[in-house]
LOLUMZA-136174 format. One record per atom (N, C-alpha, C, O): residue number from 1; x, y, z; residue in three letters. Coordinates in nm, 3 decimals. Layout:
N
i, u, v, w, aa
NUM, X, Y, Z, ALA
...
This chain:
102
i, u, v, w, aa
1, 1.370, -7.694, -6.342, UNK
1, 1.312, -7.824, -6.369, UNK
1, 1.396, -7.893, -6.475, UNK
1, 1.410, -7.841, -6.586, UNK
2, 1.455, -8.017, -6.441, UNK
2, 1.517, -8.079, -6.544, UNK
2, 1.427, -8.168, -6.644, UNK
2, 1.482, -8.193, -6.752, UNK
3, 1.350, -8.198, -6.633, UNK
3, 1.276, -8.230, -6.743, UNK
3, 1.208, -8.121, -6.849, UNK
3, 1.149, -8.020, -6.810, UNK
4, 1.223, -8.151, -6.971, UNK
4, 1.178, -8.060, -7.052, UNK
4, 1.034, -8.118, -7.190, UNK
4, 1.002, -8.233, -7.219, UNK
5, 0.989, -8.011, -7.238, UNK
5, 0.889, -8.076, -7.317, UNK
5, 0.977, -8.134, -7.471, UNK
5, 1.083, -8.094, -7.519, UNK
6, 0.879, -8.247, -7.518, UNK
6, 0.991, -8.353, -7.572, UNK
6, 1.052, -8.444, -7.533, UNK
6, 1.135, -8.498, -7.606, UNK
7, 1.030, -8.487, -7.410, UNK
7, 1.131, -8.605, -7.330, UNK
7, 1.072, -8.675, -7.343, UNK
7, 0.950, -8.663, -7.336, UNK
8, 1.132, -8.779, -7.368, UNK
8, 1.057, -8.923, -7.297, UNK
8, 1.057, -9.002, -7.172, UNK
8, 1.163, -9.053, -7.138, UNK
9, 0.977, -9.014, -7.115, UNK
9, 0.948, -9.032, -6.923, UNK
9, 0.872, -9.143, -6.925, UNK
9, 0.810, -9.190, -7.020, UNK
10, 0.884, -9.190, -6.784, UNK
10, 0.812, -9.324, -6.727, UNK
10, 0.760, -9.272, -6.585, UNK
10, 0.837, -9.228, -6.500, UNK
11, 0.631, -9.282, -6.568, UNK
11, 0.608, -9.270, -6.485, UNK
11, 0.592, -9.377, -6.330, UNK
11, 0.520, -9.477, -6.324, UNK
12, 0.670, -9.329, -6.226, UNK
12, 0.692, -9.411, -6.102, UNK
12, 0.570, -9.454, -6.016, UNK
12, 0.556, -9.566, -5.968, UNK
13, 0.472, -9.337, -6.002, UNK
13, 0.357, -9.347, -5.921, UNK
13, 0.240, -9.312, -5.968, UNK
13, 0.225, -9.231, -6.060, UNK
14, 0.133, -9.384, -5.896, UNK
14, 0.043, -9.309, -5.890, UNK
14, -0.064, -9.433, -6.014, UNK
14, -0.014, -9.524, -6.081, UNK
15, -0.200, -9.401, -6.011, UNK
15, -0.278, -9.520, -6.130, UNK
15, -0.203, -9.561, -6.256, UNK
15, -0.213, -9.674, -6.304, UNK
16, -0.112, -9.442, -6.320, UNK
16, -0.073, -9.436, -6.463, UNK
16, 0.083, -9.501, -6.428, UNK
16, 0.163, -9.481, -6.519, UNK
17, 0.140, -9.580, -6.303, UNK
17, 0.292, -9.635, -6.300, UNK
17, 0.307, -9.735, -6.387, UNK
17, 0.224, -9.825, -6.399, UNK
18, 0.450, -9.724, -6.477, UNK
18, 0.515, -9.802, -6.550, UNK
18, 0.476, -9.748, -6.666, UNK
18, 0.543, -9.790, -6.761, UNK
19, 0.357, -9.635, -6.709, UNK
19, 0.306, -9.627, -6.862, UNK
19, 0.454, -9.487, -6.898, UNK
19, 0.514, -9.403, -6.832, UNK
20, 0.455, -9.525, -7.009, UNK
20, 0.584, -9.423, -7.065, UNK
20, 0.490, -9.359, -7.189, UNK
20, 0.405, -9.407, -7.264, UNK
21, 0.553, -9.221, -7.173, UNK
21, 0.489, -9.111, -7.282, UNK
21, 0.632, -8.987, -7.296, UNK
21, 0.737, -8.975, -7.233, UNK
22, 0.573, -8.916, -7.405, UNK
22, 0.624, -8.770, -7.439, UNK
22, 0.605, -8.696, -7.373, UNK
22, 0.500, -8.727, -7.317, UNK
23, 0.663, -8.546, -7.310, UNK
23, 0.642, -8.484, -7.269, UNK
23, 0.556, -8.364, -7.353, UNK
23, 0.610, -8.303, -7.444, UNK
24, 0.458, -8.346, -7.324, UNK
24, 0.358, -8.226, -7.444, UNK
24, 0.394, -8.087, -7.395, UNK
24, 0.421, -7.994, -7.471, UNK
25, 0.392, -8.079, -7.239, UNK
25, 0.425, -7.912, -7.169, UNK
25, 0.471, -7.944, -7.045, UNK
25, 0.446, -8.030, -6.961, UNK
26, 0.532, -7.867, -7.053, UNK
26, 0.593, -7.837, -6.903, UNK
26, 0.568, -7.726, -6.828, UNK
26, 0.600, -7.611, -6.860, UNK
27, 0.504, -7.762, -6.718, UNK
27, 0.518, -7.649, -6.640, UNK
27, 0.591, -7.602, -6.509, UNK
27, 0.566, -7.628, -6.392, UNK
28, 0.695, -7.522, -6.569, UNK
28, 0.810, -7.506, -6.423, UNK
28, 0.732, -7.435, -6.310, UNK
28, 0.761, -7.447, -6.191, UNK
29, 0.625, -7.356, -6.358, UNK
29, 0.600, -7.266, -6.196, UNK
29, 0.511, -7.385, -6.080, UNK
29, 0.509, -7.378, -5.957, UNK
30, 0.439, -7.497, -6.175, UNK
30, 0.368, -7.560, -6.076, UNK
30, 0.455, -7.676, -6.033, UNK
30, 0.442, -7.728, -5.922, UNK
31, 0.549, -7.716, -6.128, UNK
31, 0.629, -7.821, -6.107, UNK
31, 0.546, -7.962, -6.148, UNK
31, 0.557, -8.072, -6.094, UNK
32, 0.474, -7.928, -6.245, UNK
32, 0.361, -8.073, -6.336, UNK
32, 0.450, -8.058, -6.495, UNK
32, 0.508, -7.962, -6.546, UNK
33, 0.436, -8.157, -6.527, UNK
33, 0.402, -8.208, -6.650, UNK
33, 0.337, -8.252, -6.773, UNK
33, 0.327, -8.359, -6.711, UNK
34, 0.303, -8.267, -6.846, UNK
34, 0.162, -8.298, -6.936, UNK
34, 0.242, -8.414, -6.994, UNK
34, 0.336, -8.376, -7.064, UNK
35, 0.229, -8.529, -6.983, UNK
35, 0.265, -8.674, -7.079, UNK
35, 0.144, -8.724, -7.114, UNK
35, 0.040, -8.729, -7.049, UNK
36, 0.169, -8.762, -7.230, UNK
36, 0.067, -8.807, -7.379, UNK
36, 0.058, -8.924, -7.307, UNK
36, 0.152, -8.986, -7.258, UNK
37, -0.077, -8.956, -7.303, UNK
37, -0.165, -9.051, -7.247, UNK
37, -0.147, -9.142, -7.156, UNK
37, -0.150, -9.265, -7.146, UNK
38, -0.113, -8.990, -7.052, UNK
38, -0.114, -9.053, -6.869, UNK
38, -0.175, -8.937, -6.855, UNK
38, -0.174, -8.836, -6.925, UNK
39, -0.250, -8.973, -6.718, UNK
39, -0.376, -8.902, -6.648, UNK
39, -0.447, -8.793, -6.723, UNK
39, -0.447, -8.671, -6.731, UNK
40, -0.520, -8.922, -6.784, UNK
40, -0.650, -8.851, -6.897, UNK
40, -0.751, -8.926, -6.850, UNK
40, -0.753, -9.046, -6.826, UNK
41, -0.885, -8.801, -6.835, UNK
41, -1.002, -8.800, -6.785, UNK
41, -1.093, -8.749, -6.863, UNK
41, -1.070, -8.650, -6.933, UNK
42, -1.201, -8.808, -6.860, UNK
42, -1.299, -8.789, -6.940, UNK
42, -1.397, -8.640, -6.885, UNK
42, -1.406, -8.623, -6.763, UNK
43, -1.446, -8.567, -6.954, UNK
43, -1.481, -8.420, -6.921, UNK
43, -1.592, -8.390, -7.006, UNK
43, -1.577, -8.364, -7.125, UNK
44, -1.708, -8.393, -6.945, UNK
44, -1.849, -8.356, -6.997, UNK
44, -1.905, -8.228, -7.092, UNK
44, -1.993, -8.150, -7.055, UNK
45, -1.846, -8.224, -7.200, UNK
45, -1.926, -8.076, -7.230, UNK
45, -2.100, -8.049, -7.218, UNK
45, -2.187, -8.129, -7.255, UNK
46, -2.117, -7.941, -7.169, UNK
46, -2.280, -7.930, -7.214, UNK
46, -2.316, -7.879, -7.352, UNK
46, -2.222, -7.878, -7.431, UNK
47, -2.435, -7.837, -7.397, UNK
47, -2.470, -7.848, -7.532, UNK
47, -2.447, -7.685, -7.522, UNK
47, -2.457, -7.620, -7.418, UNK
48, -2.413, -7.634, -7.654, UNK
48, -2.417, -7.494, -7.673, UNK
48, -2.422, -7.429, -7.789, UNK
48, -2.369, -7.521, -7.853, UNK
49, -2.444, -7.338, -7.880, UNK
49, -2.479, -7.267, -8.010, UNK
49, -2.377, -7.386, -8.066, UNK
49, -2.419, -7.487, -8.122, UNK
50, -2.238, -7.357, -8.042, UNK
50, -2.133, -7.449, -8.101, UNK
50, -2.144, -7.605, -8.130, UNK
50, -2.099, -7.662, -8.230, UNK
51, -2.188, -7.644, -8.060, UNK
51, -2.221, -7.794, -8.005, UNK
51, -2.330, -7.841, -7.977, UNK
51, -2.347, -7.914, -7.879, UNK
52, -2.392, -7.819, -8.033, UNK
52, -2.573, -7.851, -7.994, UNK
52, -2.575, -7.980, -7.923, UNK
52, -2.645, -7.963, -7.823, UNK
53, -2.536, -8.088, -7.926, UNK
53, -2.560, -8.208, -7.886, UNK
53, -2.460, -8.224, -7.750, UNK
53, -2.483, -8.301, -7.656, UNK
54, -2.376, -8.157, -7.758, UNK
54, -2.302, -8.131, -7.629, UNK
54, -2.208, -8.327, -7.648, UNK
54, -2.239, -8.423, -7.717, UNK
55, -2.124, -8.311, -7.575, UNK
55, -2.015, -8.481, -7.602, UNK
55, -1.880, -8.446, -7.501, UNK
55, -1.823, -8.342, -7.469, UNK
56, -1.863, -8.568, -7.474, UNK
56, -1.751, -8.599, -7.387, UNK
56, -1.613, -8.653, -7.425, UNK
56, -1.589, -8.750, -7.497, UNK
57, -1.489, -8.539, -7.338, UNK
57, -1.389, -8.554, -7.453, UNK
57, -1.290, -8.565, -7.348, UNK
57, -1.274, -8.493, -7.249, UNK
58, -1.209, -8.692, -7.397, UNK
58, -1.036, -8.716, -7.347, UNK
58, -0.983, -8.582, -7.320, UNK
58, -0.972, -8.495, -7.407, UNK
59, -0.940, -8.562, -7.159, UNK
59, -0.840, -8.456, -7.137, UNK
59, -0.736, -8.487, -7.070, UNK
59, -0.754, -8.537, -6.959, UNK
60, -0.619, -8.470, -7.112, UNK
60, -0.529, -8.516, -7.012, UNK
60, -0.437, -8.393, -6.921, UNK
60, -0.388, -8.290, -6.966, UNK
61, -0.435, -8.435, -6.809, UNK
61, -0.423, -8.362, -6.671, UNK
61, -0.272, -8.378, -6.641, UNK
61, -0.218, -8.488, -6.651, UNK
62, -0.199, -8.253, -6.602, UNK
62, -0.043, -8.260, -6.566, UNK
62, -0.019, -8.333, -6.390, UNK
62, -0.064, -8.317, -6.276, UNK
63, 0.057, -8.396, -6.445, UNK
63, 0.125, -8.475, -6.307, UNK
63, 0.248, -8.461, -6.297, UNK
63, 0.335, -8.458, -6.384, UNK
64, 0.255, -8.447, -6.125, UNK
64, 0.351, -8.367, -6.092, UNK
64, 0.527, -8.432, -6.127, UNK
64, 0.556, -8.551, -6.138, UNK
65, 0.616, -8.323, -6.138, UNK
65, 0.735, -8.366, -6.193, UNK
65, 0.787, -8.503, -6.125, UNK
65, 0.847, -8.598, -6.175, UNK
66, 0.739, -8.479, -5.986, UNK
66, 0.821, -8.575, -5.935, UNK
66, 0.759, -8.710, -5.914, UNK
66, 0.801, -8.766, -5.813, UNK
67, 0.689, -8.761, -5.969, UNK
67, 0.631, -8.872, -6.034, UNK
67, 0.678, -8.936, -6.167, UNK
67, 0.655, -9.050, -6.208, UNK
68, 0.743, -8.846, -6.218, UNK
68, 0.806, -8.940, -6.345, UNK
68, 0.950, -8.930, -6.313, UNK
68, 0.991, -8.865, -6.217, UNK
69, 1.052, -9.017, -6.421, UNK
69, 1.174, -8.997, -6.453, UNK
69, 1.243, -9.003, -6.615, UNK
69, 1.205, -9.097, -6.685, UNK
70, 1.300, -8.947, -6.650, UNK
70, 1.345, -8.962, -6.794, UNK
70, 1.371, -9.104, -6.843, UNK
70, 1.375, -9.188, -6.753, UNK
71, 1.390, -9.146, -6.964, UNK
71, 1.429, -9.244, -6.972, UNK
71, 1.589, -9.248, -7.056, UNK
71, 1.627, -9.192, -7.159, UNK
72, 1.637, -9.311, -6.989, UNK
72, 1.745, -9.301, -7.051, UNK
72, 1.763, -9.354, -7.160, UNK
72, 1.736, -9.474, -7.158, UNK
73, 1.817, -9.294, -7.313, UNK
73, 1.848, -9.316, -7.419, UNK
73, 1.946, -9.415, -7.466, UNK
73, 1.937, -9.466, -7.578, UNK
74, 2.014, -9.436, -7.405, UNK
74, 2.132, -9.575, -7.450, UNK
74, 2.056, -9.699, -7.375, UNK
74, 2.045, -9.801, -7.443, UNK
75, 1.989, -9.703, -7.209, UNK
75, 1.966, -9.848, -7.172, UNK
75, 1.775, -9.832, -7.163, UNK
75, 1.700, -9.912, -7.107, UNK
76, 1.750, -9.743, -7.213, UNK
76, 1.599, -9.735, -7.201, UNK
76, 1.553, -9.778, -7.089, UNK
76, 1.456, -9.851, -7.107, UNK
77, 1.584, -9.761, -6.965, UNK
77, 1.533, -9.748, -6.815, UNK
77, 1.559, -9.579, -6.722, UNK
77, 1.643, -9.490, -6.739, UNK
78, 1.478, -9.589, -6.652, UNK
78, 1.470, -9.440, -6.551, UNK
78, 1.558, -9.441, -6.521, UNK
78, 1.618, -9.539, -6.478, UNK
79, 1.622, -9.266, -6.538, UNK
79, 1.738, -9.199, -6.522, UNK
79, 1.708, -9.086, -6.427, UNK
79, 1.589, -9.055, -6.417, UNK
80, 1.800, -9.018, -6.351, UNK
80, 1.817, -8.910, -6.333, UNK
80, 1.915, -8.776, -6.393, UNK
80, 2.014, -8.809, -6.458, UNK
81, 1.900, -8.691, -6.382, UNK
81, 1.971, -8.620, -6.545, UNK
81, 2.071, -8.517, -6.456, UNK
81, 2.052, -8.473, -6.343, UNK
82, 2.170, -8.499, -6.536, UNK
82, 2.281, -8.433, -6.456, UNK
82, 2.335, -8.319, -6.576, UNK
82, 2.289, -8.326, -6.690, UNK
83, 2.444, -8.204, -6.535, UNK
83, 2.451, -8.118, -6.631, UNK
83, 2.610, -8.210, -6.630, UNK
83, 2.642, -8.305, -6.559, UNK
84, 2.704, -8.127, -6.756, UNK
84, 2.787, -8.114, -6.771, UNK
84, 2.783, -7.977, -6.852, UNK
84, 2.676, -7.922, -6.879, UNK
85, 2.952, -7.907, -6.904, UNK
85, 2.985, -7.831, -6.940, UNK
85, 3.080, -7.865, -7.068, UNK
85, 3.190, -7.915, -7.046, UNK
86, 3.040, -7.839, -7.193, UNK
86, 3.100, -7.884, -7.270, UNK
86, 3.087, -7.734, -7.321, UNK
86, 2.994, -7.657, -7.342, UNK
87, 3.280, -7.728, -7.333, UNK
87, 3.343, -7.606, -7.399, UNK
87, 3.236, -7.487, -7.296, UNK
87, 3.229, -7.507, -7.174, UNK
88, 3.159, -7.369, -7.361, UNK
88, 3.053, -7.263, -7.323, UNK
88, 2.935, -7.342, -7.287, UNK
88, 2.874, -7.336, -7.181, UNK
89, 2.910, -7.413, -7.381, UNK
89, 2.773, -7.509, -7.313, UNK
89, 2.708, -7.614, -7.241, UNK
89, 2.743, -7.731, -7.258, UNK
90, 2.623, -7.586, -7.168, UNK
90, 2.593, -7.667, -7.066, UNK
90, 2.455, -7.767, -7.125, UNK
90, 2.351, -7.733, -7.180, UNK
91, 2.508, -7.906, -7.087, UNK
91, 2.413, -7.974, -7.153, UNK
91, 2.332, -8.075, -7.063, UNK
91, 2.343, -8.043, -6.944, UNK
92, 2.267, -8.169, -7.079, UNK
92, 2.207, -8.264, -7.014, UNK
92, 2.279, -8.401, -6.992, UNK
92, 2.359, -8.406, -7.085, UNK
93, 2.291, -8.500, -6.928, UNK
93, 2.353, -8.594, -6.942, UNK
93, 2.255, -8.709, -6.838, UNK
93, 2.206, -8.689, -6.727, UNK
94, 2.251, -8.830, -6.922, UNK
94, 2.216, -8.928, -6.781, UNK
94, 2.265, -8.949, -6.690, UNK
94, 2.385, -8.974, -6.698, UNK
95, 2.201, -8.950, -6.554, UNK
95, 2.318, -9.006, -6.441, UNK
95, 2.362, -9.194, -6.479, UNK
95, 2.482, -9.219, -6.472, UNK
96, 2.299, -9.273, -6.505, UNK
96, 2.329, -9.380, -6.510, UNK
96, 2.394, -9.419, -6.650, UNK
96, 2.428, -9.537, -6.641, UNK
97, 2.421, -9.377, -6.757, UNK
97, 2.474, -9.406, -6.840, UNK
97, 2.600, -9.320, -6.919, UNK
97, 2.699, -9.351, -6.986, UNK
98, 2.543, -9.209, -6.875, UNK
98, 2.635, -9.092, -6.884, UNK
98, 2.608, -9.043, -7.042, UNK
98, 2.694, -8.974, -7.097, UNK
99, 2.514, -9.072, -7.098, UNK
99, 2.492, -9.060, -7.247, UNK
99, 2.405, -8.883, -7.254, UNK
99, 2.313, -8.841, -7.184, UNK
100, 2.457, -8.837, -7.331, UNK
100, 2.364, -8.668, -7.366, UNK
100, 2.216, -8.675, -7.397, UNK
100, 2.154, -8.744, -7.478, UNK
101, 2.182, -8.591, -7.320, UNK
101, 2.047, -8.609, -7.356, UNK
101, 1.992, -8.494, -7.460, UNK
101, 1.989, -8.375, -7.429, UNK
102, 1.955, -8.540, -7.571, UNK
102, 1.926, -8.442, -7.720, UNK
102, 2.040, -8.355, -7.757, UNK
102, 2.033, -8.283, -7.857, UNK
């Protein structure tokens, strides 16, 4: 998965298109994402020893990788991310600007 947690992304589809966030987690085995305040849903607790009054709390839900795209760091529009090899290390790079990513 080329996106990693820490990125900054825009999302393409879906209710939350055009909103841009951080990446909080990544998850490579499902191929989702977690971005800070896109697809957050509200989630009922019931009342319990802990919580007597029981209350309803912002959760936000991973959407899938391929719904967002990075944003690119030099023109701040959606990128696709490419490797290069510099010296032993292999790094990130934008496809459209060609700028390193972190």
């Amino acid at each position: 998965m080329k996106i990693k947690t820490g990125d900054m992304v825009i999302v393409l589809s879906g209710d939350d298109k055009g909103k841009k966030g951080k990446v909080l987690k990544a998850l490579p085995s499902t191929h989702q994402v977690l971005v800070e305040g896109v697809n957050v849903h509200k989630k009922h607790l019931k009342p319990s020893q802990a919580n007597p009054k029981g209350q309803i709390i912002d959760k936000t839900l991973p959407i899938d990788v391929s719904n967002v795209a990075l944003i690119d760091p030099k023109t701040q529009k959606p990128t696709r991310v490419g490797y290069k090899l510099k010296g032993e290390e292999k790094i990130r790079v934008a496809k459209k600007s060609g700028a390193e990513i972190k």
